[in-house]
C-alpha positions in Angstrom: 18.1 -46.7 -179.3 14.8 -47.7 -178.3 14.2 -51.4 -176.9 11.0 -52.6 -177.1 9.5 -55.1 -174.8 6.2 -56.9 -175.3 3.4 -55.0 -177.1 3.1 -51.6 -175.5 6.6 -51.5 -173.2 9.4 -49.2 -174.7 12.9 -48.2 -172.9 15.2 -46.2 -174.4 18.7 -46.6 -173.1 18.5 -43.8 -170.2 15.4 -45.9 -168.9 17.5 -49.2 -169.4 19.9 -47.9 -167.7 17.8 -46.4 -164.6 16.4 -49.9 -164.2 19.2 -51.5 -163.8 21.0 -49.1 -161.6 17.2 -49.8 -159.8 17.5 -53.0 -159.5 21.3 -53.6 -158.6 20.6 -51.3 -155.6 17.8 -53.6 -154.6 19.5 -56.6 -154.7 22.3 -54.8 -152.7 20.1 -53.8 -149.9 18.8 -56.7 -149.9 21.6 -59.2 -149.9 23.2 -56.5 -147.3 20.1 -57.2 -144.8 20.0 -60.7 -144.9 23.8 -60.9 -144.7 23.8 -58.5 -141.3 21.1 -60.9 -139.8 23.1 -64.5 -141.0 26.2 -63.6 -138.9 24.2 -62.4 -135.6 24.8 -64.9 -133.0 22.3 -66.9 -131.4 22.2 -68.7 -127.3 21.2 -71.9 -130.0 24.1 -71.9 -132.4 26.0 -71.5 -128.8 24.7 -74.3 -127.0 24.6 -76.6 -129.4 28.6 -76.0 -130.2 29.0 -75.8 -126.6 27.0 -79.1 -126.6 29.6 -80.4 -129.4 32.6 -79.9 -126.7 30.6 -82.6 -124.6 29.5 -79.4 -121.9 25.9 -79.2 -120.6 24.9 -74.8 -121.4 21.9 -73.7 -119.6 20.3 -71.1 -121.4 18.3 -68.5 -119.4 17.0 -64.8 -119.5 19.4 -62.2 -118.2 18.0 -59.2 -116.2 17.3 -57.2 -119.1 15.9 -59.9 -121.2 18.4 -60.9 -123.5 19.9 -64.4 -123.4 22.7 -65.7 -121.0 24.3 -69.3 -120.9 25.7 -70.7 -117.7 28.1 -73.7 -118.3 31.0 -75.0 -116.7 34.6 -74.7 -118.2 36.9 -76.8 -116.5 35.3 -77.7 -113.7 34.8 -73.9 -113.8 31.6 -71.5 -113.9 31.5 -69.8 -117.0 28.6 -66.8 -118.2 28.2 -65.9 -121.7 26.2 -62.7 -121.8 24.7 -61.8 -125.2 24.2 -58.0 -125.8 22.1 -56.3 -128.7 19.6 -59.0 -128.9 16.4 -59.4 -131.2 13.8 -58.6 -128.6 11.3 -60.6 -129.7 11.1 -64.7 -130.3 11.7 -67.7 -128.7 14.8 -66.9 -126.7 17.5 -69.3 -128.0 16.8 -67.7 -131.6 17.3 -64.4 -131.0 20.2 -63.0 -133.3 22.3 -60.8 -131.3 25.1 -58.4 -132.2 28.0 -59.1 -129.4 28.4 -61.4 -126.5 31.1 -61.8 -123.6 32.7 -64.8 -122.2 32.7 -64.0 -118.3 34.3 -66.4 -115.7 35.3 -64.8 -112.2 37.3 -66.5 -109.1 36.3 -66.1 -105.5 39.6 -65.9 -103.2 40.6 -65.5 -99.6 43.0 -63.1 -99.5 43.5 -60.2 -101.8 45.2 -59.7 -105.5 47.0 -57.3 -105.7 46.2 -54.4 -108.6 49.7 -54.5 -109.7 49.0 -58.8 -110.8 45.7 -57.9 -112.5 47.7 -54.5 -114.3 50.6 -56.6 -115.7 48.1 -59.7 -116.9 46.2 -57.0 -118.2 49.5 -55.5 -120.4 50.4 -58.9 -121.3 46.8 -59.8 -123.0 45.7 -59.0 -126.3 42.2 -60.4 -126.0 40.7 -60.5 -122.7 40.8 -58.2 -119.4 40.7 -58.9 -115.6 39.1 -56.9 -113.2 39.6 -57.2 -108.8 36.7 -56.6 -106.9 36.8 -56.7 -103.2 33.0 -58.2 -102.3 30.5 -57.3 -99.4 31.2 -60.4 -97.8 34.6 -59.6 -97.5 36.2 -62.1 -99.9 37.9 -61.2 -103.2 37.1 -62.0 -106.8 39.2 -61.6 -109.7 37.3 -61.9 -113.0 37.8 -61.6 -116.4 36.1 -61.4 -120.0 36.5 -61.7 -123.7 34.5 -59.8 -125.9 33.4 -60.9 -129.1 31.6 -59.2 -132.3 29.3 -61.4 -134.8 27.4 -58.4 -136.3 28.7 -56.8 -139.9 31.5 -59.5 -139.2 30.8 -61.6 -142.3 31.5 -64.7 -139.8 29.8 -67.7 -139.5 28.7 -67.3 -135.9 29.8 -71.5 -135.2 32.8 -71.3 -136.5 33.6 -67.4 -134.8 31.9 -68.7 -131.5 34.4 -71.8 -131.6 37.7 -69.2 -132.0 36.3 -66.9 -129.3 35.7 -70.3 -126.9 39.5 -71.0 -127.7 40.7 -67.7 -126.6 38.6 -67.8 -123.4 40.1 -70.8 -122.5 43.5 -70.1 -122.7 43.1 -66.7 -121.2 41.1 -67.9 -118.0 43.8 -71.2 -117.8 46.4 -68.1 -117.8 45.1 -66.4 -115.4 44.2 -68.7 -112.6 48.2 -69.3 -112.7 49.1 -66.0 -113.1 46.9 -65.2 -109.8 48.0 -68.6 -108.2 44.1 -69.9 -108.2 
């Protein structure tokens, strides 16, 4: 079977069938791309859902470049470091692959490894860290971690679960270390 398009244009059915195999693969690689780069996160769709919960984000450069927001949780100080950022562009629009909730406590006296180990057992989606500091006083941190890249998530809507968990895991913790 021959198919004939327009004056001089022929396909016969091994050439219809190589275009559309062509063609469905482009639209794939291309609805693939676009989809990858729609659920990166950005420090804008951050601060402005921060912004939402009535808290005032400060977005900044971190050390190497990629965005960081400092806000307070709680009459807490909260970082969210982004990671695998667009290195180009106005910094609040860079779409990045990962970021990390951070919030640490400053304390007197020292926690003992065996608190931080059994929150740490007990916790599904965030870890605490001690660190005894130069100045001699102790801080007990911890994070949450969250993926947006090859997610298929609406980064607002994934930002606003991950802010859920943070909370809840850093309100947990300053009881379980008796801050």
């Amino acid at each position: 079977m021959t198919l004939h398009i327009g004056r001089d244009f022929k396909l016969n059915r091994l050439g219809l069938r190589l275009s559309i195999a062509v063609a469905c693969l482009a639209w794939l690689f291309t609805a693939g791309a676009a989809h990858a780069q729609s659920d990166r996160v950005t420090a804008r769709v951050v601060a402005n859902e921060l912004r939402d919960l009535n808290l005032k984000p400060d977005v900044e450069p971190s050390e190497d470049g990629d965005p960081q927001i400092r806000v307070r949780v709680d009459n807490f100080l909260w970082v969210i470091f982004f990671f695998n950022c667009d290195k180009s562009g106005e910094l609040e629009r860079r779409g990045c692959r990962s970021l990390q909730f951070y919030t640490s406590y400053i304390m007197d006296n020292a926690i003992p490894l065996a608190t931080i180990n059994s929150w740490n057992t007990d916790q599904r989606y965030a870890r605490a860290y001690y660190r005894k500091q130069n100045d001699g006083k102790h801080s007990a941190r911890i994070e949450v971690d969250a993926l947006f890249e090859d997610t298929g998530s609406k980064p607002a809507e994934a930002f606003r679960a991950y802010f859920s968990i943070m909370k809840r895991q850093a309100a947990s913790f300053r009881k379980h270390i008796g801050f």
